[in-house]
C-alpha positions as CSV (number, residue, x, y, z in Angstrom):
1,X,5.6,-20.1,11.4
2,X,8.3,-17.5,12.8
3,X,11.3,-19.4,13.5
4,X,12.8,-19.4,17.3
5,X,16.3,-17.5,15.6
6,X,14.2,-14.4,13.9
7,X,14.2,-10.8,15.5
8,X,10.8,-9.5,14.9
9,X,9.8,-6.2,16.2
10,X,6.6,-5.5,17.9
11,X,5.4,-3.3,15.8
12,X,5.8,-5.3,12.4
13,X,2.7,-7.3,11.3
14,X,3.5,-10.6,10.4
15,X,0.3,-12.8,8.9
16,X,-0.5,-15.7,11.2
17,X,0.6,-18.1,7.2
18,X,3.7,-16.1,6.5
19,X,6.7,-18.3,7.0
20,X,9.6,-16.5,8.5
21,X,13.1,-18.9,8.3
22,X,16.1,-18.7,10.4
23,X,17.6,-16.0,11.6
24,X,15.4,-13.1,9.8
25,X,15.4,-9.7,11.0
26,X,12.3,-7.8,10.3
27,X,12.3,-4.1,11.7
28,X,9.4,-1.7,12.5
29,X,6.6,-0.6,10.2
30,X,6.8,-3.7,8.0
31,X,4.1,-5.8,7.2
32,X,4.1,-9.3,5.4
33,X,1.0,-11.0,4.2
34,X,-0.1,-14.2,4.1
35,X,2.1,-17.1,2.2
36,X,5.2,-15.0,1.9
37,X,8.3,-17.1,2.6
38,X,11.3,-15.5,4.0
39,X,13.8,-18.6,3.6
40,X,16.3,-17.3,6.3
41,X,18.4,-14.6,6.8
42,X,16.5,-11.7,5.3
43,X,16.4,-8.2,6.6
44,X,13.2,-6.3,6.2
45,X,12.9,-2.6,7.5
46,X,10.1,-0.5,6.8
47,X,8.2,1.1,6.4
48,X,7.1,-1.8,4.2
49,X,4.2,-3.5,2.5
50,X,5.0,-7.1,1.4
51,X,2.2,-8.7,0.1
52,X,0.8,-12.7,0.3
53,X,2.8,-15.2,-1.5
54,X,6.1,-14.2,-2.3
55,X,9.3,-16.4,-1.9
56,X,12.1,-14.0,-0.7
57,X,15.3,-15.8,-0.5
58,X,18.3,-16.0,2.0
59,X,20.3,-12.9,2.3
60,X,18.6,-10.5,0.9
61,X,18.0,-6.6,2.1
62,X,14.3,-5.8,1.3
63,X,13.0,-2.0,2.2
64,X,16.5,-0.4,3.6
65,X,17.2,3.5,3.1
66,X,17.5,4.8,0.3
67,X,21.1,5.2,-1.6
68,X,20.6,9.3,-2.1
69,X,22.5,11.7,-0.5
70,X,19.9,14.2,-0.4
71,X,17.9,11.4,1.8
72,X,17.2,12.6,5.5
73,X,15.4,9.9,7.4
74,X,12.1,11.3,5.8
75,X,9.5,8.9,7.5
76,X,7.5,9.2,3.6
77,X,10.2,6.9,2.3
78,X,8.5,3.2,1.7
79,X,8.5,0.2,0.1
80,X,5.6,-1.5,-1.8
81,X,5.9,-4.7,-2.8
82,X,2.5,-6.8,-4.8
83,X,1.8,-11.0,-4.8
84,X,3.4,-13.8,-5.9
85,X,6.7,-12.4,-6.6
86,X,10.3,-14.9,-6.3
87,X,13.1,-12.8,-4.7
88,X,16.2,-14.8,-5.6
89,X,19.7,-14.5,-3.4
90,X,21.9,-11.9,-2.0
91,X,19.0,-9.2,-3.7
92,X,18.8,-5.3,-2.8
93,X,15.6,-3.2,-2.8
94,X,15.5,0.1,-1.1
95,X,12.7,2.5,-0.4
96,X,11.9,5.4,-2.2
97,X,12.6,9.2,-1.3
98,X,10.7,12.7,-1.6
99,X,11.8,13.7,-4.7
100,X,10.7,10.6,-6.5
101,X,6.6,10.6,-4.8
102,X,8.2,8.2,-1.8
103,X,7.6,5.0,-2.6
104,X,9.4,2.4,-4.8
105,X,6.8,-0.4,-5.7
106,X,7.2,-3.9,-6.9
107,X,4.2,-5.3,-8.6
108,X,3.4,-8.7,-9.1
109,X,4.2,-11.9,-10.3
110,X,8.1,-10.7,-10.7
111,X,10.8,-13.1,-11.0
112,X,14.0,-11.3,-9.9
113,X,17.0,-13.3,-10.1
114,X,20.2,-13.1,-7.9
115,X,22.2,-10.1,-7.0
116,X,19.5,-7.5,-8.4
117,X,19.7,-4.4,-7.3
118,X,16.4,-2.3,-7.8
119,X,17.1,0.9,-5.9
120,X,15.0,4.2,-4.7
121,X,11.7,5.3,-6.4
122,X,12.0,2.9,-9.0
123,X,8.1,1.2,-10.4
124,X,8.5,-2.2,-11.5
125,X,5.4,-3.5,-13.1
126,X,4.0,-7.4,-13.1
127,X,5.6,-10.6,-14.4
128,X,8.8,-9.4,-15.2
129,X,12.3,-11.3,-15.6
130,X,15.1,-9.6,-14.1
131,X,18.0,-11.9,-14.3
132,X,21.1,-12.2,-12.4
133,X,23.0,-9.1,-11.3
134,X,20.5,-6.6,-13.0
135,X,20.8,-3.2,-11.8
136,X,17.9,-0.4,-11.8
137,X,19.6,2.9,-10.6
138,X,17.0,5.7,-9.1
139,X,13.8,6.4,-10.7
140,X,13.6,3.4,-13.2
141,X,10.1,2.0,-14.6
142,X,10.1,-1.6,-16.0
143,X,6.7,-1.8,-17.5
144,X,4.8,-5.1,-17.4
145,X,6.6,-8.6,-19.0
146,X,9.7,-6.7,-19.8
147,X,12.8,-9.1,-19.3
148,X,16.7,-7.8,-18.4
149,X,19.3,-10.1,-19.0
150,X,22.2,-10.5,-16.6
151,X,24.3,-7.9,-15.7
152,X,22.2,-5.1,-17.6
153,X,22.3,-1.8,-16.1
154,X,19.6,0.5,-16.6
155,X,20.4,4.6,-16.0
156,X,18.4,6.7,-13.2
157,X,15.3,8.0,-15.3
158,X,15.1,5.1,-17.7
159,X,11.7,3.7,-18.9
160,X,12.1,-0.3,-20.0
161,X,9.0,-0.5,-22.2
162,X,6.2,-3.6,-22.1
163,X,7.3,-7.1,-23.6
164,X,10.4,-5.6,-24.8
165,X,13.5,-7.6,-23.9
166,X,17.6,-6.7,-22.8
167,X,20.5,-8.9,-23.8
168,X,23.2,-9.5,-21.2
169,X,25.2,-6.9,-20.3
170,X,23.0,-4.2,-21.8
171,X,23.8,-0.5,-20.8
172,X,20.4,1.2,-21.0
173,X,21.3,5.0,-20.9
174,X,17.7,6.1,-22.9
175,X,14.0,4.9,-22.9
176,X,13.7,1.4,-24.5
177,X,10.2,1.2,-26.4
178,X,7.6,-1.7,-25.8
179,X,8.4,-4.5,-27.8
180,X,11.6,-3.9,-29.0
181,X,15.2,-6.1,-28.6
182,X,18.2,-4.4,-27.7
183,X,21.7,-4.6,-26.8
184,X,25.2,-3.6,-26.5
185,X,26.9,-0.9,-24.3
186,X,25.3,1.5,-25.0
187,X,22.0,-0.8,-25.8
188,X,20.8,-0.6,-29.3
189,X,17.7,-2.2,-31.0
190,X,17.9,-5.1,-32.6
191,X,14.5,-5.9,-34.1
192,X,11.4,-6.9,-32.2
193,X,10.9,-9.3,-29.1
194,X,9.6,-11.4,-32.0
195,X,10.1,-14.7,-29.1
196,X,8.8,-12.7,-26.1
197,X,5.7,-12.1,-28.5
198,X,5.3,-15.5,-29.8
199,X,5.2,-17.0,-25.9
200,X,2.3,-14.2,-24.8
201,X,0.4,-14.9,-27.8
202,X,0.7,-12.2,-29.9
203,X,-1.7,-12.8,-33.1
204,X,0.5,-12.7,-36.6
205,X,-1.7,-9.5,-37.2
206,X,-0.8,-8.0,-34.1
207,X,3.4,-9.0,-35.3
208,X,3.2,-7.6,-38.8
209,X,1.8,-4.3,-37.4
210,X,4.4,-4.6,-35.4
211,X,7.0,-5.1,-37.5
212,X,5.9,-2.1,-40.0
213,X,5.9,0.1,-37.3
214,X,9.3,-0.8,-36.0
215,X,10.3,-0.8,-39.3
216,X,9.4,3.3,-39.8
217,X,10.8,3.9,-36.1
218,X,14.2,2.1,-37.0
219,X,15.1,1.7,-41.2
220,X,13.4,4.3,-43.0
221,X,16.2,6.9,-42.2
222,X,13.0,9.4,-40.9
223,X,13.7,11.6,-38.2
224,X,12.1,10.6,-34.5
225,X,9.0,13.3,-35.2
226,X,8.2,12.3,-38.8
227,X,8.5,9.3,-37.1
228,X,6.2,9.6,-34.4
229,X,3.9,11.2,-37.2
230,X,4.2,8.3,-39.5
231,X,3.0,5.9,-36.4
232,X,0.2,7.8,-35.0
233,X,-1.9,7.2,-38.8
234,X,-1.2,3.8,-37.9
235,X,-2.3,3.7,-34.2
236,X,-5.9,3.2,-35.2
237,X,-5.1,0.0,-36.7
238,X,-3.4,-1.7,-34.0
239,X,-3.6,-1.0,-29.7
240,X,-0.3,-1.9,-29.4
241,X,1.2,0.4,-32.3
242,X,-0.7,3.1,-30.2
243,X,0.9,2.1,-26.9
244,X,4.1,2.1,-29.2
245,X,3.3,5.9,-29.6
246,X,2.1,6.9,-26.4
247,X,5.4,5.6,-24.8
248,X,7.3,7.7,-27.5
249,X,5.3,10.6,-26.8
250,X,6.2,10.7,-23.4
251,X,9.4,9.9,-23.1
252,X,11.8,12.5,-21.4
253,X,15.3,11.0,-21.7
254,X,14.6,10.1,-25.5
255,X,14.9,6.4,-26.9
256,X,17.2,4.0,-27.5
257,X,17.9,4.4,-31.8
């Protein structure tokens, strides 16, 4: 399953039903699990965790240093990536460093599109959409079914919230709560994910508390406390207005308003 044109080193673990293409180079300290395609011409270096089932495709750079200055060689730097993810073309991922806990982690299920760039210490979360040319600068979580569209750009630090959706060419430059549309440079909302909402099966109860909530975040002219304050009577009534406010309530960089 390890084509005659790969460079493996002895030390990497390849399963015995990973599929390894032409001319692949996979480094020490990486390990790839069972069903994981690399189509050919991939460069792995570790160390790195690639789990079963993922389709990795050619020319990619999976698990290289990390793009920090203030990196050193520190052999805590690694790269964690979960099941059934597709790794489009010509795709970057680097590990993480010290100052951001070490690893950056990939979860599962992702679908990340040509030309990403997801770079050190950043946690993606499960069955994500990033699309062509998205770029996650240090430090970035995408929370799980959160979708960027091409060529958005999401600033070191930023939190991308759960089923919340990017148009193309967004600038993220602050926290962009679950559920939520934006866009524009610099991204702005634009309403709820009502489509991203429809397709996971959101219940019309589960939209209209939605939509009240969004619309004291967003059109009642309330400061972000009052706000916050305003949402957390209505928590009780809805899981996802609460996960609306716990996302809020712990965002550092502020949100996108």
């Amino acid at each position: 399953m390890i084509h005659p044109t790969c460079i493996v080193h002895p030390d990497a673990r390849i399963d015995d039903e990973a599929r390894l293409g032409p001319f692949c180079v996979i480094g020490p300290q990486v390990e790839i699990g069972a069903g994981t395609e690399l189509r050919s011409q991939v460069t792995v270096t570790g160390p790195t965790r690639i789990a079963g089932g993922n389709r990795i495709f050619q020319f990619c750079s999976i698990g290289d240093d990390p793009q920090d200055k203030k990196y050193q060689g520190e052999s805590e730097s690694r790269l964690e990536i979960g099941s059934g993810n597709v790794i489009r073309e010509y795709c970057s991922i680097n590990r993480g460093t010290i100052g951001g806990g070490g690893v950056t982690r990939i979860g599962n299920d992702n679908w990340i599109m040509a030309y990403v760039h997801v770079a050190h210490d950043c946690q993606v979360g499960n069955s994500t959409v990033l699309a062509n040319n998205a770029t996650l600068a240090g430090h970035v979580t995408v929370e799980d079914y959160a979708i960027l569209g091409g060529f958005t750009g999401v600033h070191q630090y930023c939190r991308v919230g759960a089923y919340s959706f990017a148009a193309i060419a967004s600038v993220i430059v602050k926290d962009i709560p679950p559920y939520v549309l934006v866009s524009g440079n610099t991204a702005r909302p634009n309403g709820l994910n009502r489509e991203g909402l429809r397709r996971h099966g959101f219940s019309a109860d589960d939209v209209e508390a939605l939509r009240r909530a969004y619309r004291v975040l967003y059109r009642e002219g309330l400061l972000l406390q009052e706000a916050v304050q305003r949402l957390q009577s209505m928590a009780a009534e809805s899981s996802h207005v609460e996960r609306l406010v716990r996302f809020i309530s712990g965002s550092s960089r502020g949100i996108a308003r």
